[in-house]
DRENTORKOL-3810 file (N, C-alpha, C; in nm, 4 decimals):
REM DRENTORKOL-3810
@n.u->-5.7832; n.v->18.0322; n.w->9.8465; ca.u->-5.7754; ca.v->17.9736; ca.w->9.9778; c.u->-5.8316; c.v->18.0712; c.w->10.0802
@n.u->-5.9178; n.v->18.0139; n.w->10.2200; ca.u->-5.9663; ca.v->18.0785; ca.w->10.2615; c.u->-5.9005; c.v->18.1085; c.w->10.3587
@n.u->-5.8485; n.v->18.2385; n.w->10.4516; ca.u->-5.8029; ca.v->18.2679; ca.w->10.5695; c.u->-5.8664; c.v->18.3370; c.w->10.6891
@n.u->-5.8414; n.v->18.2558; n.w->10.7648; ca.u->-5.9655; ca.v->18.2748; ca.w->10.8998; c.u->-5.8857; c.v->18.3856; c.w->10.9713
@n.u->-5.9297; n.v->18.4884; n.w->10.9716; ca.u->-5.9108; ca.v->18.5571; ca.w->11.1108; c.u->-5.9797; c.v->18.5764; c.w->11.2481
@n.u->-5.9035; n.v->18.5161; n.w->11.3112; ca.u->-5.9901; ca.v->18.5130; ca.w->11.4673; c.u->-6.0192; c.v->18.6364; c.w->11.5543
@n.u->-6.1499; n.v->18.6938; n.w->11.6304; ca.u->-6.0924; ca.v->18.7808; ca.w->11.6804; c.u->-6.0534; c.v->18.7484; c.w->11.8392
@n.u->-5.8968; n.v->18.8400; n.w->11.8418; ca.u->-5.8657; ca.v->18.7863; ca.w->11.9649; c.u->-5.9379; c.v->18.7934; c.w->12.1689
@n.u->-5.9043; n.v->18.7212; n.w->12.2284; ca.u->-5.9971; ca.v->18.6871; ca.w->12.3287; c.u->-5.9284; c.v->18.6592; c.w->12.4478
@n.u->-5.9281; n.v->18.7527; n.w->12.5240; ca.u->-5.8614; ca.v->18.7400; ca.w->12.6646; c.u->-5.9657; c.v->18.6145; c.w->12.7424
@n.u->-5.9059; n.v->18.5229; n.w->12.7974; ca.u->-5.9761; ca.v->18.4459; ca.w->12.8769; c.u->-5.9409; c.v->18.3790; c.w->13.0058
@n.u->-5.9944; n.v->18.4100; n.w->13.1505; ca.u->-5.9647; ca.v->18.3357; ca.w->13.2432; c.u->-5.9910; c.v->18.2083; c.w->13.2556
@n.u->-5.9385; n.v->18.0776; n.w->13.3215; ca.u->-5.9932; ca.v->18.0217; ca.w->13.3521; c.u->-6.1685; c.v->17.9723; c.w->13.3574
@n.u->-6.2591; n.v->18.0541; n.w->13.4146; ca.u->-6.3698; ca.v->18.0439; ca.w->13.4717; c.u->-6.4479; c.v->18.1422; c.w->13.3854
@n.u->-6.3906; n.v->18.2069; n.w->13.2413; ca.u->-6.4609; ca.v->18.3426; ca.w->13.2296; c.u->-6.5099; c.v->18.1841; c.w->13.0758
@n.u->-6.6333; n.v->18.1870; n.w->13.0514; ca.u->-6.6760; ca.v->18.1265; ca.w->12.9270; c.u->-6.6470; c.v->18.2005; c.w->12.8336
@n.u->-6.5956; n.v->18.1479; n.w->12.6925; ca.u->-6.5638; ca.v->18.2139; ca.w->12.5560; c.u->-6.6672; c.v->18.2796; c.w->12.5209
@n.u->-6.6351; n.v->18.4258; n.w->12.5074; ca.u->-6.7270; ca.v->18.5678; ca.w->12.4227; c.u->-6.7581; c.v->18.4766; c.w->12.2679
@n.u->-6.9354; n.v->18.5116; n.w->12.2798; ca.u->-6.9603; ca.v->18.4558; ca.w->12.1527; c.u->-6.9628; c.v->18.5393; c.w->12.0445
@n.u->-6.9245; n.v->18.4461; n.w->11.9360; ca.u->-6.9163; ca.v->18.5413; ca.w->11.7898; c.u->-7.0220; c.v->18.5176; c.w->11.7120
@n.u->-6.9883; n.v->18.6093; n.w->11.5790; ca.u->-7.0728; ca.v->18.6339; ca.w->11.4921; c.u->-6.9669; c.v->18.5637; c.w->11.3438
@n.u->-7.0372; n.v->18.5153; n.w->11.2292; ca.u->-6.8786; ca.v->18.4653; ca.w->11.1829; c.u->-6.9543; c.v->18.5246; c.w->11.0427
@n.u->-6.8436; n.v->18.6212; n.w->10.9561; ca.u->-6.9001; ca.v->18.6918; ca.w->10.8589; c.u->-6.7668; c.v->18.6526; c.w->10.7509
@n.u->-6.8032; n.v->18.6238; n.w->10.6397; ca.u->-6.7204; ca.v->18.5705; ca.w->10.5310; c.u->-6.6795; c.v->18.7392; c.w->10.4128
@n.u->-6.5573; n.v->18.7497; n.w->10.4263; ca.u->-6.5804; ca.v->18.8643; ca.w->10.3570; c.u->-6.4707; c.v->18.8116; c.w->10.2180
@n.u->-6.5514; n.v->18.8473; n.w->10.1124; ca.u->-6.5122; ca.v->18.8043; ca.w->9.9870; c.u->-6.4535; c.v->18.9514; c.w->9.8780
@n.u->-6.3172; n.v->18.9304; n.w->9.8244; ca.u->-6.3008; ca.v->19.0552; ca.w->9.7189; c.u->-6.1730; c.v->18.9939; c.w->9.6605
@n.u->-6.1545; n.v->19.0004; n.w->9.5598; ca.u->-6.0184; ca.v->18.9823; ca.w->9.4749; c.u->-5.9191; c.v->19.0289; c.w->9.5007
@n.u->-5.9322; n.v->19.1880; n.w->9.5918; ca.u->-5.8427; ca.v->19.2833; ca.w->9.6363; c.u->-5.8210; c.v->19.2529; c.w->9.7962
@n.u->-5.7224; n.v->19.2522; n.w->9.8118; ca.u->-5.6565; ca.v->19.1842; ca.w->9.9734; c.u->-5.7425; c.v->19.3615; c.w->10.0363
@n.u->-5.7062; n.v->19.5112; n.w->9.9800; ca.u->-5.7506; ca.v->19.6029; ca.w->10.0432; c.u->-5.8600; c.v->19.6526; c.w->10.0792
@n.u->-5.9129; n.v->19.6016; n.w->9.9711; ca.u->-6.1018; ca.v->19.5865; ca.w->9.9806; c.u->-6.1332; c.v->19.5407; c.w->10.1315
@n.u->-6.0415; n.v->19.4012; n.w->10.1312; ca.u->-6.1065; ca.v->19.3007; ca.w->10.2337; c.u->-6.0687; c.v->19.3540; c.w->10.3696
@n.u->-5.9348; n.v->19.4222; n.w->10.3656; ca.u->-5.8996; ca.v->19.4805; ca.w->10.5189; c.u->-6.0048; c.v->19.6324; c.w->10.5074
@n.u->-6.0456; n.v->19.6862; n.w->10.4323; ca.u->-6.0919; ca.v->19.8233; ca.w->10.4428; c.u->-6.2203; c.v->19.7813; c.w->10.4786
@n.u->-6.2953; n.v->19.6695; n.w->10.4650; ca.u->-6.4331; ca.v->19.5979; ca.w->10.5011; c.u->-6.4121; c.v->19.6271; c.w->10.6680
@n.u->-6.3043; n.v->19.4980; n.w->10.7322; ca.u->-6.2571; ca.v->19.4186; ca.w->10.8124; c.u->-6.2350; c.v->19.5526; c.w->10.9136
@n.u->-6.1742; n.v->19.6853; n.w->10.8382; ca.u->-6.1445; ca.v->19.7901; ca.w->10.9679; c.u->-6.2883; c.v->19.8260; c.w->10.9752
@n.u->-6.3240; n.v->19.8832; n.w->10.9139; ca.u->-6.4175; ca.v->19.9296; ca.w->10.9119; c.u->-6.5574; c.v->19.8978; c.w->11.0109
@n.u->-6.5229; n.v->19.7749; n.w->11.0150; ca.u->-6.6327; ca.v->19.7244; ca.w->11.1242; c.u->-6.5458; c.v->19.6740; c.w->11.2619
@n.u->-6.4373; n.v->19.6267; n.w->11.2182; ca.u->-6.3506; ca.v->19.6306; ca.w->11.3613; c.u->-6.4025; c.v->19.4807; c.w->11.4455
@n.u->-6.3816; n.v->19.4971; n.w->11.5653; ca.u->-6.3800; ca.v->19.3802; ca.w->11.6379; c.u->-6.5367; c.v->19.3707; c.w->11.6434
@n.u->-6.6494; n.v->19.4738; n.w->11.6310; ca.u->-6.7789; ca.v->19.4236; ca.w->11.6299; c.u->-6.8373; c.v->19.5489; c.w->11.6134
@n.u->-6.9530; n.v->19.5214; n.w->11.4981; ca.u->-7.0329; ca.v->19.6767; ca.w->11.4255; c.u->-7.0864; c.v->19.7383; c.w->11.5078
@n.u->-7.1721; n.v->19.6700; n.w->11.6656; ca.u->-7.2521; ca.v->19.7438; ca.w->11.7665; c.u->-7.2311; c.v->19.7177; c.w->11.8765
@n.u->-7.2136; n.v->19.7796; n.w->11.9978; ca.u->-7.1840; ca.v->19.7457; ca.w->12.1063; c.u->-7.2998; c.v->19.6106; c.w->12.1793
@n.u->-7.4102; n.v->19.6482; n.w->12.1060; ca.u->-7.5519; ca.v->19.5108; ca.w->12.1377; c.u->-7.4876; c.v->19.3665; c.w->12.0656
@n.u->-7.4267; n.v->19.3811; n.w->11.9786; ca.u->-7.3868; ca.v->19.2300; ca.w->11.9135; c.u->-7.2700; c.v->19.1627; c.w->11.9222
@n.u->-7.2579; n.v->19.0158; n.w->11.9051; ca.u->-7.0983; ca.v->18.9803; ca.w->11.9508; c.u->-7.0053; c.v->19.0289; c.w->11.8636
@n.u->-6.9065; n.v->19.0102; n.w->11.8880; ca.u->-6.7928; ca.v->19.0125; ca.w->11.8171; c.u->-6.7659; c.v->18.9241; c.w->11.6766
@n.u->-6.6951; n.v->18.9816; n.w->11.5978; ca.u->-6.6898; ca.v->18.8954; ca.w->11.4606; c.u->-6.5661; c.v->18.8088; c.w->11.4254
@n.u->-6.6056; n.v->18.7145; n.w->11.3931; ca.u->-6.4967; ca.v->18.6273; ca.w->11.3294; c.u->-6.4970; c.v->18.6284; c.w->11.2108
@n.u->-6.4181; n.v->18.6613; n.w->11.1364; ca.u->-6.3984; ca.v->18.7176; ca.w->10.9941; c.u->-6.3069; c.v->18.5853; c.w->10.9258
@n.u->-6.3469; n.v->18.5698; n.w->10.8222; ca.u->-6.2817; ca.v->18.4771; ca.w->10.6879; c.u->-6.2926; c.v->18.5292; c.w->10.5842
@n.u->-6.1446; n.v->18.5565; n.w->10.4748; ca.u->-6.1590; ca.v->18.5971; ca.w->10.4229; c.u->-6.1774; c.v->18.5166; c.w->10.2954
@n.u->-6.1949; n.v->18.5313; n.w->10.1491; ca.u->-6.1918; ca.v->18.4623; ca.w->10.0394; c.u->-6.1815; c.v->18.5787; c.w->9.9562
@n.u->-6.0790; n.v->18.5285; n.w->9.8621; ca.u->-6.0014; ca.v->18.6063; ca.w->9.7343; c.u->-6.0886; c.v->18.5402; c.w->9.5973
@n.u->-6.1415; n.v->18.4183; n.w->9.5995; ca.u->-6.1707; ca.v->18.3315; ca.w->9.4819; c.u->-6.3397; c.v->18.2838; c.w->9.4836
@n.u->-6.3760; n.v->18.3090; n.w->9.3901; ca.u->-6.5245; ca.v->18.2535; ca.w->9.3885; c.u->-6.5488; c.v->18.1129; c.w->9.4337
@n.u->-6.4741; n.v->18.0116; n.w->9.3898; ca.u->-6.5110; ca.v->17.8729; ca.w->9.4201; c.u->-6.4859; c.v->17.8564; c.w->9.6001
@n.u->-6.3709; n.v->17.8954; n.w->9.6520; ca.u->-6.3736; ca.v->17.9403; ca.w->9.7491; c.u->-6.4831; c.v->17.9383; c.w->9.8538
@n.u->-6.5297; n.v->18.1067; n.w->9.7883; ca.u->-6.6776; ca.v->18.1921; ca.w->9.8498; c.u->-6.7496; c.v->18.0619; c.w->9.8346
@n.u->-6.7957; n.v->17.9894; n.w->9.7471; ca.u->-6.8742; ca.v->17.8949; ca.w->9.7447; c.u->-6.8683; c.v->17.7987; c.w->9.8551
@n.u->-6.7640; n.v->17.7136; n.w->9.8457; ca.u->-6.7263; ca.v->17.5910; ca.w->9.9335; c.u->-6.7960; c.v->17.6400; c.w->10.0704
@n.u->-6.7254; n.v->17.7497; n.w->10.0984; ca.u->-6.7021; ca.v->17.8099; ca.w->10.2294; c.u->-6.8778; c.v->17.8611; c.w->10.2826
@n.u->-6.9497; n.v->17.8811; n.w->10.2085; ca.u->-7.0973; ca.v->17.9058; ca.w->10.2219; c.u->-7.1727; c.v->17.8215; c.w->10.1804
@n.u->-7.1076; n.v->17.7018; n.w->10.1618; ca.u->-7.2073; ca.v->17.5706; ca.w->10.1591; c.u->-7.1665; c.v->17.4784; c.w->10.3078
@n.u->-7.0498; n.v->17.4677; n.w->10.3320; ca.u->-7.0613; ca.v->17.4440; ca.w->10.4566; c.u->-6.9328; c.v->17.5590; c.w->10.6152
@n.u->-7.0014; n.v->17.6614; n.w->10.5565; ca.u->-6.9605; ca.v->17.7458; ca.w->10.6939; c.u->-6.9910; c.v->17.8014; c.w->10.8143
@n.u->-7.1414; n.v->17.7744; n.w->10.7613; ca.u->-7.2352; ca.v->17.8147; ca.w->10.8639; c.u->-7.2090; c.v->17.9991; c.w->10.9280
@n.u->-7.2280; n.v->18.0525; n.w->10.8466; ca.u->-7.2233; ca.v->18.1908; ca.w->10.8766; c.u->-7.3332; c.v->18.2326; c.w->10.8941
@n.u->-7.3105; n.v->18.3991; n.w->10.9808; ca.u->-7.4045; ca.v->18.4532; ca.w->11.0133; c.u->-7.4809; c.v->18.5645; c.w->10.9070
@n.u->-7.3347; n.v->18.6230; n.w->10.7919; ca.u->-7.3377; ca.v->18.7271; ca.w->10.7160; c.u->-7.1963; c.v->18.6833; c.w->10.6601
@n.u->-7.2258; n.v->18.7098; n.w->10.4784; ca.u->-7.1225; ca.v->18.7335; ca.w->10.3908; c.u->-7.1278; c.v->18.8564; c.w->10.2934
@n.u->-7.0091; n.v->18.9347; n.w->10.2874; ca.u->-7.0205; ca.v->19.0422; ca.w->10.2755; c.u->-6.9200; c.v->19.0278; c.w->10.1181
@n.u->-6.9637; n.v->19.0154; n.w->10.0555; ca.u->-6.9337; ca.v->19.0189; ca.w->9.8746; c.u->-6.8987; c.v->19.1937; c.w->9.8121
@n.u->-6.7598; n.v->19.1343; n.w->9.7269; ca.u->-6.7090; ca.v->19.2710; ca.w->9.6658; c.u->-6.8022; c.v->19.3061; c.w->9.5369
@n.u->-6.9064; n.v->19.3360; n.w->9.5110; ca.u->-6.9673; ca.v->19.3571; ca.w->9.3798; c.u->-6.8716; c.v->19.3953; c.w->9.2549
@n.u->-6.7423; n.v->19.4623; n.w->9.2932; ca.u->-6.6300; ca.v->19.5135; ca.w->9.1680; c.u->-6.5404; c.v->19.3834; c.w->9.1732
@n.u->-6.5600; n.v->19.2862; n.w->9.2365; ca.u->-6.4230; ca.v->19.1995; ca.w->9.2389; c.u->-6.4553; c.v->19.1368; c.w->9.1133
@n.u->-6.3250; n.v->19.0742; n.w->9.0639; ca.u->-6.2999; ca.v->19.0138; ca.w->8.9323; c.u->-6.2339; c.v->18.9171; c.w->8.9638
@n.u->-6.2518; n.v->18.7567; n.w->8.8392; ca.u->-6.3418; ca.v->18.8059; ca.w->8.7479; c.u->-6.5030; c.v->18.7541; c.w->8.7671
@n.u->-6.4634; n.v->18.7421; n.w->8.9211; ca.u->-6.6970; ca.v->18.7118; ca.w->8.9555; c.u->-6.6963; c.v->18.8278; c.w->9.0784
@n.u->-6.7658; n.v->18.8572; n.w->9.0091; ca.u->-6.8164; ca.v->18.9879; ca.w->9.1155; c.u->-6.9157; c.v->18.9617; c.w->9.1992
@n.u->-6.9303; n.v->19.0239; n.w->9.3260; ca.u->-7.0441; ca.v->18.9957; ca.w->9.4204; c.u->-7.1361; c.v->18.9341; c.w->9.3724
@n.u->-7.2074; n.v->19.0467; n.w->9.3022; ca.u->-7.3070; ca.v->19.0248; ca.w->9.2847; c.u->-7.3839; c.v->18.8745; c.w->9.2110
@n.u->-7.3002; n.v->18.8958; n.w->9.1201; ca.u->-7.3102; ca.v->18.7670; ca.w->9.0214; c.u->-7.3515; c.v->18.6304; c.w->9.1580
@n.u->-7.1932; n.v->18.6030; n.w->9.2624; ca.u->-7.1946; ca.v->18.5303; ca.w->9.3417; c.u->-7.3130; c.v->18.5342; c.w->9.4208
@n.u->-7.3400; n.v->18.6454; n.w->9.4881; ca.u->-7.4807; ca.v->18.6980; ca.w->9.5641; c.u->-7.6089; c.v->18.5843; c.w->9.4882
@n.u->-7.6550; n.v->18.6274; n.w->9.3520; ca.u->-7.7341; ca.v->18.5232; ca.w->9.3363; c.u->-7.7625; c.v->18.3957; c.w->9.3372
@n.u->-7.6115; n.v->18.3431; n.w->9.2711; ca.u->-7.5861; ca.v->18.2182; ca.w->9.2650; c.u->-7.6107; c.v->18.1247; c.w->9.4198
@n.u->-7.5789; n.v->18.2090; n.w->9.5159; ca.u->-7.5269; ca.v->18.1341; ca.w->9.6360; c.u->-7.7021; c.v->18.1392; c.w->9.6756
@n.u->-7.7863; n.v->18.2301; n.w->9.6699; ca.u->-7.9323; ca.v->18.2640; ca.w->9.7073; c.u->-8.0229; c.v->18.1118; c.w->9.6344
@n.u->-7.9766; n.v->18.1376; n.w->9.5120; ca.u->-8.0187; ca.v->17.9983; ca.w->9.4276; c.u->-7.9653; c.v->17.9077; c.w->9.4687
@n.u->-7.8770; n.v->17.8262; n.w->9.5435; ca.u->-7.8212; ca.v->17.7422; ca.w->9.5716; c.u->-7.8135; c.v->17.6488; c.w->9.6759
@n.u->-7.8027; n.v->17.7860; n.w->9.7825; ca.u->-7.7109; ca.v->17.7282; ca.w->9.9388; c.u->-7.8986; c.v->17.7195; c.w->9.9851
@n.u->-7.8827; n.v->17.6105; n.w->10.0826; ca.u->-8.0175; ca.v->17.5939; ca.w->10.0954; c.u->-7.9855; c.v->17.6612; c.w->10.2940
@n.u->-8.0904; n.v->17.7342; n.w->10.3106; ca.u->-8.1128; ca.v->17.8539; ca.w->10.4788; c.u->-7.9401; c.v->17.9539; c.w->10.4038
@n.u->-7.9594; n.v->18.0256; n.w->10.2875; ca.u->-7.8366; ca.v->18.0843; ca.w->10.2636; c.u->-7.8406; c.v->18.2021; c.w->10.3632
@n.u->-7.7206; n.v->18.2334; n.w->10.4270; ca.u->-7.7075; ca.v->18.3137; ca.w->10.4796; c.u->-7.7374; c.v->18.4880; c.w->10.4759
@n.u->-7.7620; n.v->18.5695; n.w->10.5031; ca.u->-7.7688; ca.v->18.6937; ca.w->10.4585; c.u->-7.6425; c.v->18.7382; c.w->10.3685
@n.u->-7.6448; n.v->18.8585; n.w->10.2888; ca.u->-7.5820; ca.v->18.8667; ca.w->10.1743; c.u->-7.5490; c.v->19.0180; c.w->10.2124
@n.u->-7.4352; n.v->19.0995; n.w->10.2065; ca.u->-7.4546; ca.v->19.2283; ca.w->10.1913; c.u->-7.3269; c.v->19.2272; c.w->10.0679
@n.u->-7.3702; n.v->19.2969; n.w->9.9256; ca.u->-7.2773; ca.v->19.3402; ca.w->9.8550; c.u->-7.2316; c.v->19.5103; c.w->9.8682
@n.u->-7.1257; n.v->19.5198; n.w->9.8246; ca.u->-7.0867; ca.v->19.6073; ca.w->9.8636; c.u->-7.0322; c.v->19.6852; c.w->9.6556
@n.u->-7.1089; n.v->19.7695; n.w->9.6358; ca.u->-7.1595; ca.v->19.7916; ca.w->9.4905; c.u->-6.9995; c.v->19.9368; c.w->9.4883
@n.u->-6.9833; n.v->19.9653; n.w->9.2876; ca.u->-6.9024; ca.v->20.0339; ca.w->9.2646; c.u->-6.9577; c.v->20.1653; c.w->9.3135
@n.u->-7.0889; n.v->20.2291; n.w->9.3454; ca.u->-7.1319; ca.v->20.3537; ca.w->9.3181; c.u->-7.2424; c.v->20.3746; c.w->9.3507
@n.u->-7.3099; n.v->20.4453; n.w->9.4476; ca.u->-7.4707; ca.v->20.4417; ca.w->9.5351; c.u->-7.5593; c.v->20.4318; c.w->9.3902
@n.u->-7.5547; n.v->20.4778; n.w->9.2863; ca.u->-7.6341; ca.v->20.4574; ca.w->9.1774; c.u->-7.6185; c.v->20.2779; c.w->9.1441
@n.u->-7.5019; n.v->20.2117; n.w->9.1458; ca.u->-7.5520; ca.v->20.0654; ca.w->9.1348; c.u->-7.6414; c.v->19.9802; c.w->9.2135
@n.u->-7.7084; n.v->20.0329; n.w->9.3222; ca.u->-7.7658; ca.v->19.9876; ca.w->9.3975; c.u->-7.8882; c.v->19.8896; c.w->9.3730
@n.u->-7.9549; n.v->19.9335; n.w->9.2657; ca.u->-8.0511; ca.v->19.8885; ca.w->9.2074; c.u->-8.0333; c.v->19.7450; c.w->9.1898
@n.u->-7.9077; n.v->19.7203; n.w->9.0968; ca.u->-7.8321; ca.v->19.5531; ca.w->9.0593; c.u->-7.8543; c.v->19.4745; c.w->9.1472
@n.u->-7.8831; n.v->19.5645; n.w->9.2439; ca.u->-7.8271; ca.v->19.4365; ca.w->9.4097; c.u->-7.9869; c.v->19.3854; c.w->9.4293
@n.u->-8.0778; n.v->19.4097; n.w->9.3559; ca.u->-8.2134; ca.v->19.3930; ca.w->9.3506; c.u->-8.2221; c.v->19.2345; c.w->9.2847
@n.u->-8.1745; n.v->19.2651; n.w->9.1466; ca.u->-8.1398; ca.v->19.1319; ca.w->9.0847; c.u->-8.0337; c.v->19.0552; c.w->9.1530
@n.u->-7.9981; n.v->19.0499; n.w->9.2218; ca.u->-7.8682; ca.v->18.9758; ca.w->9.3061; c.u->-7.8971; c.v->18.8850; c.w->9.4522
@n.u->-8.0569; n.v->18.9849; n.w->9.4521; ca.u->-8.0991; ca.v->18.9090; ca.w->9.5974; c.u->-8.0406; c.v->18.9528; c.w->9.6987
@n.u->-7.9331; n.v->19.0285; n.w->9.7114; ca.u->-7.8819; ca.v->19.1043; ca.w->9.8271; c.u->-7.9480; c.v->19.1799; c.w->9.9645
@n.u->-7.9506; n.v->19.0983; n.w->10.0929; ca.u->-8.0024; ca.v->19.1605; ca.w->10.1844; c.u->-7.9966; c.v->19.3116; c.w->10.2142
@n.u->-7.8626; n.v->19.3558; n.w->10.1775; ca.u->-7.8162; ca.v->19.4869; ca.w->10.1800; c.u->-7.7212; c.v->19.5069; c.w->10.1301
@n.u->-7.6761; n.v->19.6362; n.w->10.0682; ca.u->-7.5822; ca.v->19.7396; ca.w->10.0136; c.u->-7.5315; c.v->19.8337; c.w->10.0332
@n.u->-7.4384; n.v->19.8486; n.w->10.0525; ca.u->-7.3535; ca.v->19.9625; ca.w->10.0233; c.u->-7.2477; c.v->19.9580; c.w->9.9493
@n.u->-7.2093; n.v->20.1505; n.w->9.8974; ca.u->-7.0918; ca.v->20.1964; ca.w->9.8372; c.u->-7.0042; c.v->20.1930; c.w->9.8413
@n.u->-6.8703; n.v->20.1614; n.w->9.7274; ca.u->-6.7329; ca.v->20.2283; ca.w->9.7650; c.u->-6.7372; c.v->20.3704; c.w->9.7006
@n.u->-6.6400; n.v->20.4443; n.w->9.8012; ca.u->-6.5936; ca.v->20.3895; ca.w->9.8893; c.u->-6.6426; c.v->20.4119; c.w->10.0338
@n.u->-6.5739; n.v->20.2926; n.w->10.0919; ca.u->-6.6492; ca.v->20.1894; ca.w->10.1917; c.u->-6.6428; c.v->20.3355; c.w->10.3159
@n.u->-6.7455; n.v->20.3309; n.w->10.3307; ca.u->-6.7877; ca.v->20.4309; ca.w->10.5021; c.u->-6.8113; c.v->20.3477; c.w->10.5692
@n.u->-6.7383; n.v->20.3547; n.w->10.7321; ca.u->-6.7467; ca.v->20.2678; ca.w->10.8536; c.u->-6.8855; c.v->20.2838; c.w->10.8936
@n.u->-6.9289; n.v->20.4109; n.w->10.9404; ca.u->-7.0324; ca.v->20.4564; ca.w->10.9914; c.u->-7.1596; c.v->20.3415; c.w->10.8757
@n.u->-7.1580; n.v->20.3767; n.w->10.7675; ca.u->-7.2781; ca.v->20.3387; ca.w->10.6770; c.u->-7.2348; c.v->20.1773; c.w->10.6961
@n.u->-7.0961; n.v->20.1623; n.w->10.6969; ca.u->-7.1171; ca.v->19.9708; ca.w->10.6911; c.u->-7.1392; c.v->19.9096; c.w->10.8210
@n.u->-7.1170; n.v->19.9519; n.w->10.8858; ca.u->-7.1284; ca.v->19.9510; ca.w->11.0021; c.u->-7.3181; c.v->19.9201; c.w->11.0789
@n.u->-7.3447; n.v->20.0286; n.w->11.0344; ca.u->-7.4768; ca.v->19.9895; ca.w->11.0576; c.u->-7.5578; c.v->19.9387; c.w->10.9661
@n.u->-7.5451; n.v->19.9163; n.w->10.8636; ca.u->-7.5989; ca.v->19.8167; ca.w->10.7706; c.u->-7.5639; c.v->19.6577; c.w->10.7963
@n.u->-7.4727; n.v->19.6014; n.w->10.8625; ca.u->-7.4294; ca.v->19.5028; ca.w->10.8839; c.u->-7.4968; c.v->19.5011; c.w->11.0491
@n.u->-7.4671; n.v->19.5955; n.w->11.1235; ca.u->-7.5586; ca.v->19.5302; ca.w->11.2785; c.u->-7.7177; c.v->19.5467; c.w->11.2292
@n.u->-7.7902; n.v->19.5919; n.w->11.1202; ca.u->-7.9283; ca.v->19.5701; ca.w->11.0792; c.u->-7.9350; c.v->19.4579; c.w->11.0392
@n.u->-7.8641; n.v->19.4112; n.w->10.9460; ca.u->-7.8572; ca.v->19.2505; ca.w->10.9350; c.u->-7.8406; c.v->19.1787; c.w->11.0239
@n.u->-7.7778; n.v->19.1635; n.w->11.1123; ca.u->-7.6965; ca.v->19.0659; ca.w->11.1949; c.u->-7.8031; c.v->19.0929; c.w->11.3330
@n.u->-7.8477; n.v->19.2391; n.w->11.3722; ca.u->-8.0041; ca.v->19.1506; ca.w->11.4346; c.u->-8.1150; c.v->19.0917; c.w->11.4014
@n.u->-8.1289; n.v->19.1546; n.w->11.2423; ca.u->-8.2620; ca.v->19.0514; ca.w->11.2022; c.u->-8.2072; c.v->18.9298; c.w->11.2212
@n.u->-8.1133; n.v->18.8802; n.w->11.1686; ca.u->-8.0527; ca.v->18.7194; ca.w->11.1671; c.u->-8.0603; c.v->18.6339; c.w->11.3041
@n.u->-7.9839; n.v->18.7215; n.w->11.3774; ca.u->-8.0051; ca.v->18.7223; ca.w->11.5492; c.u->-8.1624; c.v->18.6959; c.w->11.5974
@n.u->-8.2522; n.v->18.7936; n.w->11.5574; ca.u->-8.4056; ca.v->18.7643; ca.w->11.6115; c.u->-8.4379; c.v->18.6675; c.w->11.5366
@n.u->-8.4449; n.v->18.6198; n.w->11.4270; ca.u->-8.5113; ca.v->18.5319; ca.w->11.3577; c.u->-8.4226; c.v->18.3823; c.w->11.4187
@n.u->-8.3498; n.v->18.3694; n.w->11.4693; ca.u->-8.2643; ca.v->18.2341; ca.w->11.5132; c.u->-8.3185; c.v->18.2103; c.w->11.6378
@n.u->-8.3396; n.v->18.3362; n.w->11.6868; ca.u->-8.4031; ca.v->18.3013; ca.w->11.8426; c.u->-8.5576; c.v->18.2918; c.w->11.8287
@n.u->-8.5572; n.v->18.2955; n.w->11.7793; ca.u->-8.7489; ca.v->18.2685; ca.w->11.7769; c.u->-8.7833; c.v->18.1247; c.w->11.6517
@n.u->-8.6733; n.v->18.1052; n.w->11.5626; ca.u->-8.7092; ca.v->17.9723; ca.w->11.5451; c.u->-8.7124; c.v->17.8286; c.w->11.6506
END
């Protein structure tokens, strides 16, 4: 089951809702998913909106949820069991038709390569560095950003 976390939003009257970014973060491990989730915090760059985060524990899940979620970025556990990122990473590339960007997040900077066969926009290691996920995810999330505005 999937659980949405919102991020929260002070709002006046007259002030229009801060727009988000909505990133699906997928791992078998509930700690994985908060160590993702801190790690990037309420938003990876001060240039991009803020994130709305969903999480998914279950592959079929990850699926449903990226066939109709309309995300900006899903961020896949490559160690989760028993479908690992990556595996999912392809499947969803083969599948979801305008699939969203992909970042797996691999056991070991030497697995990196896998994420080749996986179709993965980007990668990184556990364990998880803010700094490195951080900006690997606002590199994604402006290409995604420029390419939406210029279609």
């Amino acid at each position: 089951m999937a659980r949405v976390c919102r991020v929260a939003q002070e709002q006046t009257p007259q002030q229009a809702p801060e727009p988000t970014v909505k990133v699906l973060v997928y791992s078998d491990d509930r700690t994985t998913r908060q160590q993702v989730m801190s790690a990037l915090g309420r938003r990876p760059a001060e240039d991009l909106p803020a994130i709305e985060y969903v999480e998914c524990a279950t592959e079929p899940v990850v699926i449903t949820q990226a066939d109709h979620g309309k995300f900006d970025l899903l961020i896949l556990d490559g160690e989760a069991t028993p479908a690992g990122g990556m595996g999912i990473c392809r499947q969803l590339k083969d599948e979801v038709y305008r699939c969203p960007p992909i970042l797996v997040v691999v056991g070991r900077p030497q697995d990196a390569w896998l994420a080749t066969w996986s179709r993965a926009d980007a990668v990184v290691a556990h364990p998880i560095d803010a700094i490195v996920l951080a900006d690997s995810v606002a590199k994604v999330l402006r290409r995604r950003m420029s390419v939406a505005t210029t279609a």
